[in-house]
Backbone as ProteinMPNN parsed JSONL, in Angstrom:
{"seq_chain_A": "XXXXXXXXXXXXXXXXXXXXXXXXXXXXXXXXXXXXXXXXXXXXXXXXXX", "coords_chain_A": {"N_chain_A": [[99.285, 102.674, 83.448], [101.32, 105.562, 84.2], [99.86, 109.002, 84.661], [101.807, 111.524, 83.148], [101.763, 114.077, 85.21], [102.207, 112.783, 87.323], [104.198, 111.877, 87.269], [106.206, 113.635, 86.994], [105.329, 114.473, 89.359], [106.772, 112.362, 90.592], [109.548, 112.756, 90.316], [110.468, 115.247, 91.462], [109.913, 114.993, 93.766], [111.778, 113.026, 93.947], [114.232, 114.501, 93.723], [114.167, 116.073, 95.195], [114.243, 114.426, 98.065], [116.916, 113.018, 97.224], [118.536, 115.27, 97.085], [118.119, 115.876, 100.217], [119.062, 113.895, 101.493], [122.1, 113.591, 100.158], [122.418, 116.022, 101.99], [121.897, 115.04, 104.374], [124.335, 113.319, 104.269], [126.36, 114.899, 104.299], [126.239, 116.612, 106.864], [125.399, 114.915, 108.716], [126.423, 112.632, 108.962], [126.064, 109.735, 109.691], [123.518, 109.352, 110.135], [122.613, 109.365, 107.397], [121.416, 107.199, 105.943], [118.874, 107.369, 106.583], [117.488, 108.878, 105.205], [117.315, 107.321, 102.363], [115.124, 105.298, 101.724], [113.335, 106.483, 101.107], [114.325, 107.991, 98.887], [115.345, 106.069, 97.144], [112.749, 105.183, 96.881], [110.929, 107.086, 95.54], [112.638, 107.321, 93.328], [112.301, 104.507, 91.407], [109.807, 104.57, 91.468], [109.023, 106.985, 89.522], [110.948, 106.258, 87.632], [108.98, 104.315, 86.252], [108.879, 101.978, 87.617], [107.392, 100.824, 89.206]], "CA_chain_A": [[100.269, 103.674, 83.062], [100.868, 106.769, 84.961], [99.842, 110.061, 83.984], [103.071, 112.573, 83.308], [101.928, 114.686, 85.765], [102.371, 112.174, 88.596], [105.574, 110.904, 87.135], [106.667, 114.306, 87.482], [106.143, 114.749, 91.193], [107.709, 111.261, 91.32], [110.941, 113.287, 89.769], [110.919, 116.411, 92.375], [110.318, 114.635, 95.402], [113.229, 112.171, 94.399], [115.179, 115.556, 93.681], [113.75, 116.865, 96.916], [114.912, 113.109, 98.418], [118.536, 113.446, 96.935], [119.505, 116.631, 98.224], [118.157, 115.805, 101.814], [119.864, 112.578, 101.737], [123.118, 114.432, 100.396], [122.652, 116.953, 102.883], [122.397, 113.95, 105.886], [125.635, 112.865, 104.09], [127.389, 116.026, 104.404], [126.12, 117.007, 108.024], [125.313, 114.012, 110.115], [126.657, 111.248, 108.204], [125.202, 108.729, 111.047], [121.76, 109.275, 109.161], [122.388, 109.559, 105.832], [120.428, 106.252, 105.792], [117.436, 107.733, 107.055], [116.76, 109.582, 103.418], [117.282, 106.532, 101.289], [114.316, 104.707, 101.497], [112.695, 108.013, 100.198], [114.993, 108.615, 97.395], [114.931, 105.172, 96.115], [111.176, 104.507, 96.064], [110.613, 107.698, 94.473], [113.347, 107.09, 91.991], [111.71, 103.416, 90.971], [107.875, 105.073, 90.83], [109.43, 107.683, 89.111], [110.864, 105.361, 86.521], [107.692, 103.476, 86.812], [109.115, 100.065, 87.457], [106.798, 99.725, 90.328]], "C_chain_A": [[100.032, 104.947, 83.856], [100.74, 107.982, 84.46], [101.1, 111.146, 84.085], [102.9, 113.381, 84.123], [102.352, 114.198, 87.111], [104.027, 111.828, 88.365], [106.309, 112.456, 87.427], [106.867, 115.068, 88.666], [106.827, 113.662, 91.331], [108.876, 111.774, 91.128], [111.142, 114.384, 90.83], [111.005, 115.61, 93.272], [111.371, 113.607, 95.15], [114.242, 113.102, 94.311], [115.49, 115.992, 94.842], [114.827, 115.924, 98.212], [116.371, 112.866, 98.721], [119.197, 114.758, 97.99], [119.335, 116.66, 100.249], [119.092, 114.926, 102.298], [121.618, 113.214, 101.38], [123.402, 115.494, 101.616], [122.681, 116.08, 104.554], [123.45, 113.447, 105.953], [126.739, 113.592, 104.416], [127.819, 116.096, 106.124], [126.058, 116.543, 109.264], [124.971, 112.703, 109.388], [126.059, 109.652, 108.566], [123.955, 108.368, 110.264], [121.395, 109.559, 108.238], [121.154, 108.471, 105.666], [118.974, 106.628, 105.309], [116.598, 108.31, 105.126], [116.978, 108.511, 102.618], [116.273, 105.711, 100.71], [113.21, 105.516, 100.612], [113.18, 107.931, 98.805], [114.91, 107.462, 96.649], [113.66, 104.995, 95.802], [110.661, 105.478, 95.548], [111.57, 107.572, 92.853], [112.736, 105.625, 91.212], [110.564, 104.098, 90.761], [108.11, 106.13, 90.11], [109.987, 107.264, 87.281], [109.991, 104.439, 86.008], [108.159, 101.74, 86.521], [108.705, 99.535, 88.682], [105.341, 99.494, 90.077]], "O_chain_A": [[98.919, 105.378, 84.155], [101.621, 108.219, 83.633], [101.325, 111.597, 85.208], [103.983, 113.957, 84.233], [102.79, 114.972, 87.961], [104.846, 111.578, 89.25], [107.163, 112.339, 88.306], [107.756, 115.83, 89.045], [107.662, 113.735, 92.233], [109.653, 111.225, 91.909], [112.333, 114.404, 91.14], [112.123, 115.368, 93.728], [111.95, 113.233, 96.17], [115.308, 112.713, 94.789], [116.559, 116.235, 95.402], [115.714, 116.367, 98.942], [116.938, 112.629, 99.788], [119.882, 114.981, 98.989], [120.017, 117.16, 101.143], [119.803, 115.094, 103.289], [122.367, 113.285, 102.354], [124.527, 115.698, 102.071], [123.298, 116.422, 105.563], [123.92, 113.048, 107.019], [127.838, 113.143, 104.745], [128.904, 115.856, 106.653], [126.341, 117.033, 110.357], [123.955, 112.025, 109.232], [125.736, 108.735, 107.811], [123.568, 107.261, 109.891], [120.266, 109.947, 107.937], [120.042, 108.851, 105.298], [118.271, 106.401, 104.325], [115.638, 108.09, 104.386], [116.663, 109.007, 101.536], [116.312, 105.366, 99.529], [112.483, 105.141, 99.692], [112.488, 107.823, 97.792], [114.453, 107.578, 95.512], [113.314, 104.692, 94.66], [109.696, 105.133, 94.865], [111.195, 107.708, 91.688], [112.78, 105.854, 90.003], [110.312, 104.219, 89.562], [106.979, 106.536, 89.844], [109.62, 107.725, 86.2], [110.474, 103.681, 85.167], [107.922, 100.834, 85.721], [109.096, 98.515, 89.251], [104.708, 98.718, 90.791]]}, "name": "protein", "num_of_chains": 1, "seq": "XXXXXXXXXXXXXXXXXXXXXXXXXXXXXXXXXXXXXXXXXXXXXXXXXX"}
């Protein structure tokens, strides 16, 4: 089990994650990609279903 303090950087840096990945969506749509692998595997360790 993970301790709440870890689960809560797993929650910023997928916040952090999101908005970069929105912001590759906005600006240079080409590489939105690039931020997803980020944003999902903090959003799964985050939910801890890894």
């Amino acid at each position: 089990m993970e301790s709440t303090s870890s689960k809560k950087n797993y929650w910023l840096y997928f916040g952090i994650s999101a908005i970069i990945t929105l912001g590759l969506l906005i600006f240079a749509n080409q590489w939105f990609w690039a931020g997803l692998p980020f944003m999902l595997t903090y959003l799964v360790q985050a939910m801890d279903k890894m």
